[in-house]
C-alpha positions, 0 to 999 in steps of 0.5 A, spaced: 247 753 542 247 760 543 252 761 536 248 757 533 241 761 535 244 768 534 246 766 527 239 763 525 236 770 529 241 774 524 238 770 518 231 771 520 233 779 521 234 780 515 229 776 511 223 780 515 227 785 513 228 784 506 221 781 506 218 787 509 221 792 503 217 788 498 210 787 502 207 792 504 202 791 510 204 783 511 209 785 517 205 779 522 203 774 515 211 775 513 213 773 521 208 767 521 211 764 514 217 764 517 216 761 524 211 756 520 217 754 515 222 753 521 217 749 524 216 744 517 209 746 517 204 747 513 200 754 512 194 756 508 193 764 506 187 765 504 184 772 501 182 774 495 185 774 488 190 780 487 193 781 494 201 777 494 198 770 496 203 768 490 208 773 489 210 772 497 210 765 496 215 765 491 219 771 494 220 766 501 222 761 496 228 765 493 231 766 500 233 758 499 234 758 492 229 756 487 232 750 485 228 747 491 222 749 489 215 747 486 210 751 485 203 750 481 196 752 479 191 747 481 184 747 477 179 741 476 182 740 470 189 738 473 191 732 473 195 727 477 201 727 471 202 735 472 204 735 480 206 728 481 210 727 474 208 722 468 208 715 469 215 711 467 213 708 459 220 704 461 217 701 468 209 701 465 212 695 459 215 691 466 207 692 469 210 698 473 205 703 474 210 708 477 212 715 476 218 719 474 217 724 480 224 728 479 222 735 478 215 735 481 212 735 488 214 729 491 221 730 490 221 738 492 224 740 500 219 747 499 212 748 494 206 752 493 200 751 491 195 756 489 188 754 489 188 748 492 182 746 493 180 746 486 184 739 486 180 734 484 180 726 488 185 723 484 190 729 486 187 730 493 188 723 496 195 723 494 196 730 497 193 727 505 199 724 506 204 728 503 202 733 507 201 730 513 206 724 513 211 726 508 210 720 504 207 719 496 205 712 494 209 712 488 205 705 484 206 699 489 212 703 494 212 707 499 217 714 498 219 718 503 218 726 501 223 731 502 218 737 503 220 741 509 215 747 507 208 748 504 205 754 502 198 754 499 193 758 497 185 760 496 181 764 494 175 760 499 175 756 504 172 749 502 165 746 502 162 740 506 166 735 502 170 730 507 175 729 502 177 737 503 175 738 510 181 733 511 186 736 507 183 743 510 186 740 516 193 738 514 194 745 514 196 748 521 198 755 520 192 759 517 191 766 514 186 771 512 189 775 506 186 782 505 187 788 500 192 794 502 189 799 507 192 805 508 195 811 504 200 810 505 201 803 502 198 805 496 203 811 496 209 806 497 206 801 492 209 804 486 216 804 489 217 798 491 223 794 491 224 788 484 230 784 483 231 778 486 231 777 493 238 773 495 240 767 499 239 767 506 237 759 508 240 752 507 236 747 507 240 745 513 238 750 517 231 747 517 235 740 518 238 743 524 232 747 527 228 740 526 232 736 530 235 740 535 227 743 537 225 736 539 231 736 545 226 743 547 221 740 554 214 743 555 213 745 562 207 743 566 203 750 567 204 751 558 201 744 558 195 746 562 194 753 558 194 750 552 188 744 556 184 751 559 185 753 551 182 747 549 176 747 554 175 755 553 174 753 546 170 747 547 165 751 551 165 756 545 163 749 540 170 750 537 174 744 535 181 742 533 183 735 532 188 731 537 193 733 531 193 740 530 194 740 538 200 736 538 203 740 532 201 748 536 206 744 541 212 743 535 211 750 534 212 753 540 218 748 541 221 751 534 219 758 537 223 756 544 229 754 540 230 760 535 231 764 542 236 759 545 233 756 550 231 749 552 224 750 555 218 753 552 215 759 555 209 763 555 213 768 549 213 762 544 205 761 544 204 768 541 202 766 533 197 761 537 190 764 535 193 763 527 192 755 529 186 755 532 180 757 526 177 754 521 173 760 518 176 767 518 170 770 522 171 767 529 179 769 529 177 776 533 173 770 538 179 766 539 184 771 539 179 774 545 179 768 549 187 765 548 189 773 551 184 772 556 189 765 558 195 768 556 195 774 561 192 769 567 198 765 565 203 772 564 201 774 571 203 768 573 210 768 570 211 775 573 209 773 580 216 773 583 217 781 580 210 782 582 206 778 586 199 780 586 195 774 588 199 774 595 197 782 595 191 781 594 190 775 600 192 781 604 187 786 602 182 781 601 183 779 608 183 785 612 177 788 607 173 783 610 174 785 617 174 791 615 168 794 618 169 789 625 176 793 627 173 800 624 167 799 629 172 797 636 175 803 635 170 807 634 167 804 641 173 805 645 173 812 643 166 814 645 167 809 651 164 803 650 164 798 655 167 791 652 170 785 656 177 784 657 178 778 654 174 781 648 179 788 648 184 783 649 183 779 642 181 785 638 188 788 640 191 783 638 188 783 631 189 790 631 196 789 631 197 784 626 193 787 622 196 795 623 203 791 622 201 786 616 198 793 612 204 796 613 209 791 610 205 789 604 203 797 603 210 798 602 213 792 599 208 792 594 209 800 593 217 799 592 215 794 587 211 798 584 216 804 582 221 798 580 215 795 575 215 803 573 223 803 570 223 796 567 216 799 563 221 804 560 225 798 556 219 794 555 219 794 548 227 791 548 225 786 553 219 783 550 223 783 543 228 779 547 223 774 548 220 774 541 223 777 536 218 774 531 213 779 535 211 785 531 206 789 534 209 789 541 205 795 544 200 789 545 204 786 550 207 793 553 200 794 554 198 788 558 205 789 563 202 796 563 195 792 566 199 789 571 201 795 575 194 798 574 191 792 578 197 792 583 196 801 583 188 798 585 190 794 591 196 798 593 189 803 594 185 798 597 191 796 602 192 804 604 183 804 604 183 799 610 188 802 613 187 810 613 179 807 616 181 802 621 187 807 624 185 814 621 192 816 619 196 814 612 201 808 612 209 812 612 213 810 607 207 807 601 207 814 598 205 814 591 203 818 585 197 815 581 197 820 576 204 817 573 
């Protein structure tokens, strides 16, 4: 399996690379088709006219080769004969209303359709269960449809029609396409790579992907994440149907296999927030509330390199008593009478506590300083999980929160100690100014 992962990863490689040569400011968007392509879903690019919708579309298909490809703009005037093919004048004489499908979307492996949402009834009743259960009702049979891989596109969203909703719904990867932002986009536009791109995919690459991403499990704490998601949402009157969900999960099978391994973990979930929106507005919402998750989960993940909950239970602990032991000590400097069984506990308690600051200072400091030099070459190991990753500062910085939470409690284990027993703790230096 690791070959067979390295050669998909050395693909992949190259088509961002190609891909970003090409496409300026679509570095996340190039990532997403990717993974969304590998995974045999749907994805729907929305964004005003003129910013590559198409023209990225098309260049992905080149990566395969056109000859699988169909591509189309849809009106209200499309008819069924342009996506679907012409009905058989030969099967039509026999009282066979059947099409001639060769050439046309029920007979491609890739598509892109551009202005989906204009269809009309006639096309979009059809499309509902190419797009979901791979299968065109040609005249009375049931044909299976070889499409791995649907790109479409819009300029809006749809409207409160049911019959668009559906179709909306079919479509788990979603994004939003804005014009160039920088200068220096605008510079590099007008220099940008045109011949086409070559031949990096075989659709048994795709095959492959598919069939082996099915072996992959989900742990039970990534089933539960992805349920505190769904609570977290439900509180926000978000909703996605039982669908969407069951499809994230493929997704992040597909991402798990692409790194080689067997098991789905925290790294595969990171293009999440792209499945969850309905309205491009509420992303910066959903986004907020998936890191909010993902960092609770990644605290969790690390808690065998850096296990803050338990240091937190020693300083919480002693925090709590910390005026008690502070006053005892203070009596018994200024000589205030206590009974002996009394003096006898609170040594004891002293003991326990003087003994358990020390070693839980210590080792969180030691961790510390090893946290320190893994930050070092944070990049590269994030990169390692997630290769489709591309603003990798994101995540540096949550492992960067991570040491700064420990920093506070290492404070607040060194506070309790310095007021209980007046004196620092030996070996739990550290420099907080680094």
């Amino acid at each position: 399996m690791k070959s067979k992962t390295e050669q998909l990863q050395a693909k992949l490689d190259k088509a961002i690379r190609l891909l970003e040569s090409r496409f300026l400011e679509r570095n996340e968007l190039i990532r997403l088709l990717l993974l969304g392509m590998m995974s045999g879903e749907n994805v729907l690019l929305v964004g005003p006219p003129g910013t590559a919708k198409s023209q990225l579309a098309r260049a992905i298909s080149q990566l395969f080769g056109s000859e699988h490809w169909f591509d189309y703009l849809l009106t209200r005037f499309t008819t069924p004969d342009e996506i679907f093919g012409p009905v058989s004048l030969q099967q039509l004489k026999q009282d066979q209303y059947v099409r001639k499908t060769k050439g046309y979307l029920p007979s491609a492996q890739f598509a892109f359709l551009d202005e989906i949402f204009k269809a009309n009834s006639a096309i979009l009743n059809s499309l509902l269960s190419i797009l979901n259960e791979r299968i065109y009702f040609n005249g009375r049979e049931k044909e299976q449809v070889p499409l791995q891989f649907l790109i479409a596109a819009s300029n809006e969203l749809p409207d409160e029609n049911e019959q668009l909703a559906a179709l909306f719904d079919r479509f788990l990867i979603r994004y939003e396409v804005n014009y160039l932002q920088t200068a220096a986009s605008y510079e590099s536009m007008f220099s940008l790579p045109t011949e086409p791109l070559p031949v990096i995919f075989s659709l048994y690459d795709i095959k492959d992907i598919l069939a082996e991403s099915k072996h992959v499990t989900i742990p039970e704490s990534i089933i539960y994440f992805l349920y505190k998601c769904k609570q977290d949402m439900e509180e926000k009157e978000y909703a996605l149907s039982d669908r969407r969900w069951s499809k994230i999960g493929q997704v992040w099978k597909t991402s798990a296999f692409l790194h080689g391994r067997d098991t789905v973990t925290i790294w595969d979930t990171v293009f999440t927030p792209h499945m969850l929106w309905d309205f491009p507005e509420d992303l910066p919402t959903l986004q907020d509330l998936f890191d909010k998750r993902f960092t609770e989960l990644l605290k969790t993940e690390v808690e065998k390199e850096l296990p803050l909950r338990a240091y937190k239970q020693v300083a919480e602990k002693w925090m709590d008593r910390e005026d008690e032991l502070h006053a005892f000590q203070f009596r018994k400097e200024v000589g205030g009478k206590l009974s002996k069984d009394a003096q006898e506990n609170f040594r004891v308690i002293l003991e326990e506590c003087r003994l358990e600051l020390e070693e839980t200072a210590r080792a969180l400091r030691n961790r510390l300083l090893d946290w320190q030099s893994k930050e070092k070459d944070l990049p590269a190991y994030i990169k390692s999980k997630n290769m489709l990753i591309y603003q990798v500062e994101k995540y540096t910085v949550k492992y960067t929160h991570l040491r700064i939470e420990g920093e506070r409690l290492l404070q607040m284990l060194q506070g309790v100690y310095r007021t209980v027993f007046d004196r620092e703790i030996a070996g739990a230096e550290y420099d907080y100014t680094l």
